[in-house]
N, CA and C atoms as a LAMMPS dump frame, in Angstrom:
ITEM: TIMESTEP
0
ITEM: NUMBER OF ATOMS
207
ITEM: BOX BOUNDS ff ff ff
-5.0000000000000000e+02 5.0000000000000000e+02
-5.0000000000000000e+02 5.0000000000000000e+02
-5.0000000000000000e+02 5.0000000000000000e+02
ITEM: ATOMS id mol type element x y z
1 1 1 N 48.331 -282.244 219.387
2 1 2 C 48.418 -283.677 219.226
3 1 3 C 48.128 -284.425 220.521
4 2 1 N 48.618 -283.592 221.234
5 2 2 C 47.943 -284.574 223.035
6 2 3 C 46.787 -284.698 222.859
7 3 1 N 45.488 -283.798 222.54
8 3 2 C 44.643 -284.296 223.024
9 3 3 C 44.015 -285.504 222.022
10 4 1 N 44.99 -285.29 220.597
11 4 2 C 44.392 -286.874 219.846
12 4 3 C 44.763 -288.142 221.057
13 5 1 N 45.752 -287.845 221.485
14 5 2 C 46.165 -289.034 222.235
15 5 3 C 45.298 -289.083 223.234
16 6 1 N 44.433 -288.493 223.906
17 6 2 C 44.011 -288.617 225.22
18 6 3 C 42.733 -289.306 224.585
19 7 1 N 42.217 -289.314 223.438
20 7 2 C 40.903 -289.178 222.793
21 7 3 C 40.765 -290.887 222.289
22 8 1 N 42.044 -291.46 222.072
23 8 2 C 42.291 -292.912 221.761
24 8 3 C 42.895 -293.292 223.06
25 9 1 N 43.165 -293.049 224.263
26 9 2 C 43.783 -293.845 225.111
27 9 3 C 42.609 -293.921 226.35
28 10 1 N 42.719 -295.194 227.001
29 10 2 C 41.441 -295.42 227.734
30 10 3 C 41.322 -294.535 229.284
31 11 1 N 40.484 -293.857 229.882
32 11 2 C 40.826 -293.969 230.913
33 11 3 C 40.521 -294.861 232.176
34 12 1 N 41.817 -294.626 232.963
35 12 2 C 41.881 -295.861 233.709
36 12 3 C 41.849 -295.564 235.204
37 13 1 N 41.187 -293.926 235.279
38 13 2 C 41.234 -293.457 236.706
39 13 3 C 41.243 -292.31 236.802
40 14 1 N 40.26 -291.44 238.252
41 14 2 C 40.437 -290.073 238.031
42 14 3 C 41.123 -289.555 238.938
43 15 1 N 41.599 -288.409 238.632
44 15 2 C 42.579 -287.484 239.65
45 15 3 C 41.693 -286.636 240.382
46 16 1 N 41.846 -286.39 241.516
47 16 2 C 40.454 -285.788 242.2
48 16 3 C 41.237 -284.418 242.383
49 17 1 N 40.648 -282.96 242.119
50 17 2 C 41.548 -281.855 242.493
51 17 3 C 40.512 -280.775 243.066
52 18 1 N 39.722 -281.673 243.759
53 18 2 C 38.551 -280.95 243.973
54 18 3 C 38.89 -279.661 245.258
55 19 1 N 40.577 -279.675 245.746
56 19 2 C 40.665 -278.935 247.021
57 19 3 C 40.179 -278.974 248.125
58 20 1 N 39.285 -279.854 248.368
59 20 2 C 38.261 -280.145 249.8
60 20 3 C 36.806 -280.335 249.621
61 21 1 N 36.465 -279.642 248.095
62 21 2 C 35.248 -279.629 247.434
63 21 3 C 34.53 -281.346 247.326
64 22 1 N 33.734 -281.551 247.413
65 22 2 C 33.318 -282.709 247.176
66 22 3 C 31.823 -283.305 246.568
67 23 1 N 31.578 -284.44 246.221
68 23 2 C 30.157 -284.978 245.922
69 23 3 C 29.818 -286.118 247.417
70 24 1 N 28.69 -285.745 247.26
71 24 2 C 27.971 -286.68 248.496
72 24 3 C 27.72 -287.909 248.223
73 25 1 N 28.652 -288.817 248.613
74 25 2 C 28.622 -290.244 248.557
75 25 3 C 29.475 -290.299 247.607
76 26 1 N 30.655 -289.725 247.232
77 26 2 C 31.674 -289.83 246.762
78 26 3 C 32.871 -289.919 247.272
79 27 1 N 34.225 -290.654 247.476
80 27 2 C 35.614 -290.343 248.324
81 27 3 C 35.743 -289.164 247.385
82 28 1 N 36.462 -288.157 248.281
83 28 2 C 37.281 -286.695 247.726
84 28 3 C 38.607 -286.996 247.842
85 29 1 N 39.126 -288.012 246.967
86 29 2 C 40.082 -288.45 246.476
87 29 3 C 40.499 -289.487 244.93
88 30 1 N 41.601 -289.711 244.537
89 30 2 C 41.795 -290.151 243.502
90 30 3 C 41.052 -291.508 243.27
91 31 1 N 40.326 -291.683 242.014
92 31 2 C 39.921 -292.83 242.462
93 31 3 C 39.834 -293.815 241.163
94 32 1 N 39.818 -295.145 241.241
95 32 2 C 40.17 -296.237 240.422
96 32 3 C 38.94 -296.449 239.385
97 33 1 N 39.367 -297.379 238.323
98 33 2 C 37.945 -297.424 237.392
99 33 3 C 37.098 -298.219 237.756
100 34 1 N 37.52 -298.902 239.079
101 34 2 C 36.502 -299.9 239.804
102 34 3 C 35.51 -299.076 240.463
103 35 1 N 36.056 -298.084 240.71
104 35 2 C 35.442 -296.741 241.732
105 35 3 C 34.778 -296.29 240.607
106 36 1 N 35.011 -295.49 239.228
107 36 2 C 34.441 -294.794 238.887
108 36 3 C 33.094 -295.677 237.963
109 37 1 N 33.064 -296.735 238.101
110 37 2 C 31.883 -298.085 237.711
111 37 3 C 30.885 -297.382 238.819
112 38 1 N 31.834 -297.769 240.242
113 38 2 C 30.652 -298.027 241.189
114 38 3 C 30.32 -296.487 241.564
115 39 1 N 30.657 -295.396 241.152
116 39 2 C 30.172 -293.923 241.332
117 39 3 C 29.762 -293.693 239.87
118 40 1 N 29.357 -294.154 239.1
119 40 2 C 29.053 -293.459 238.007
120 40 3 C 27.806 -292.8 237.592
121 41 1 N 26.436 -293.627 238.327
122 41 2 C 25.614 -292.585 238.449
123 41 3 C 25.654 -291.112 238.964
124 42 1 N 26.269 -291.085 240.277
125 42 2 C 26.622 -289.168 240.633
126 42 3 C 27.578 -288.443 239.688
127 43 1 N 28.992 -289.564 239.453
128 43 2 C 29.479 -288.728 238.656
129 43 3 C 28.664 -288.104 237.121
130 44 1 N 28.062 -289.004 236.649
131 44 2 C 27.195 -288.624 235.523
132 44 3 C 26.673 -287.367 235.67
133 45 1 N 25.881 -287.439 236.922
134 45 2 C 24.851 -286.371 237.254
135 45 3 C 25.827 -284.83 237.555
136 46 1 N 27.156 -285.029 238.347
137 46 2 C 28.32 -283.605 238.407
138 46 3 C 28.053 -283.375 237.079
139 47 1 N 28.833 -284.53 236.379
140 47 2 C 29.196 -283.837 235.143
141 47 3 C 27.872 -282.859 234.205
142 48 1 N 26.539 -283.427 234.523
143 48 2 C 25.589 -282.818 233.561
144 48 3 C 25.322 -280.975 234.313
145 49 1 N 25.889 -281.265 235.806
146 49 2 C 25.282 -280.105 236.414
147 49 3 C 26.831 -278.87 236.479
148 50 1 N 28.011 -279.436 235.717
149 50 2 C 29.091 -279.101 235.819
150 50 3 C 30.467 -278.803 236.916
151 51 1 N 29.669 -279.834 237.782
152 51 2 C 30.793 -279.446 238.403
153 51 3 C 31.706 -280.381 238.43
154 52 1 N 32.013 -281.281 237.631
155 52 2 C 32.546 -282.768 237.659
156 52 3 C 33.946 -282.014 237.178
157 53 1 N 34.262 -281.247 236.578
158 53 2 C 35.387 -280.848 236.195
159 53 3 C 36.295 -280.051 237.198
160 54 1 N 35.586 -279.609 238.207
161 54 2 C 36.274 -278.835 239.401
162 54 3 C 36.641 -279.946 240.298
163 55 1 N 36.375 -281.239 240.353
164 55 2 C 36.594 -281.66 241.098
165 55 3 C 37.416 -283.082 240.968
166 56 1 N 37.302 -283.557 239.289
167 56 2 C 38.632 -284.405 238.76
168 56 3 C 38.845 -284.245 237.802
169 57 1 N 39.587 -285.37 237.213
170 57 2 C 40.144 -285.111 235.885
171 57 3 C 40.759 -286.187 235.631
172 58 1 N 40.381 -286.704 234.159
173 58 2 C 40.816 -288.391 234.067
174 58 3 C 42.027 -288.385 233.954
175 59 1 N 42.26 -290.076 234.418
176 59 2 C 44.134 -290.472 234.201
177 59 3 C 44.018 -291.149 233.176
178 60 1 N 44.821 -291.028 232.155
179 60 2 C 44.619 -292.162 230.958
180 60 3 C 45.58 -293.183 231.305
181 61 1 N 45.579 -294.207 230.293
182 61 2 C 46.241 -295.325 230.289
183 61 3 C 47.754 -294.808 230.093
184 62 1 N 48.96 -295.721 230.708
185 62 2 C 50.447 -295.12 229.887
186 62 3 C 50.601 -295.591 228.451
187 63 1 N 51.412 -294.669 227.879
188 63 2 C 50.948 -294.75 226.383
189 63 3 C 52.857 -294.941 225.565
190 64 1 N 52.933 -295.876 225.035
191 64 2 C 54.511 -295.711 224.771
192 64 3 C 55.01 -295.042 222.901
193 65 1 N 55.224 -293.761 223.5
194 65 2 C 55.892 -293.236 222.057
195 65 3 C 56.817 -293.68 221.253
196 66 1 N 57.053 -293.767 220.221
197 66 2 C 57.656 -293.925 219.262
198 66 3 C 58.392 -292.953 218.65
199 67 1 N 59.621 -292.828 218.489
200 67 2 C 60.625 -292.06 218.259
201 67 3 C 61.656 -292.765 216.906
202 68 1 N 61.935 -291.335 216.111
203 68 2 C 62.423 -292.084 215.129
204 68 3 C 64.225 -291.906 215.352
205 69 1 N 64.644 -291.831 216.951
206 69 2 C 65.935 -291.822 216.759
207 69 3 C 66.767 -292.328 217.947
């Protein structure tokens, strides 16, 4: 069921876990969706060449559950 939730919730930022690993002309750190606008051509291009996954991983929006008790 998490990942229905991750699949409807927006993301709003990535977690960088790249270990020291990095993209050129990228910060090798966490970075905002203002950031990932203004990097989105390279990131596009990691992701097609695979390495976009070694090196973040999205933050979604906070999401408030509902509980029936």
């Amino acid at each position: 069921m998490a990942k229905r939730a991750e699949e409807k919730a927006q993301v709003v930022g990535l977690r960088y876990i790249g270990e020291g690993a990095y993209l050129p002309h990228v910060p090798a750190r966490d970075l905002t969706a203002a950031e990932m606008e203004q990097y989105q051509v390279l990131l596009d291009e990691a992701r097609a060449a695979g390495t976009f996954e070694r090196l973040y991983q999205p933050v979604y929006e906070a999401q408030s559950e509902v509980s029936d008790g």
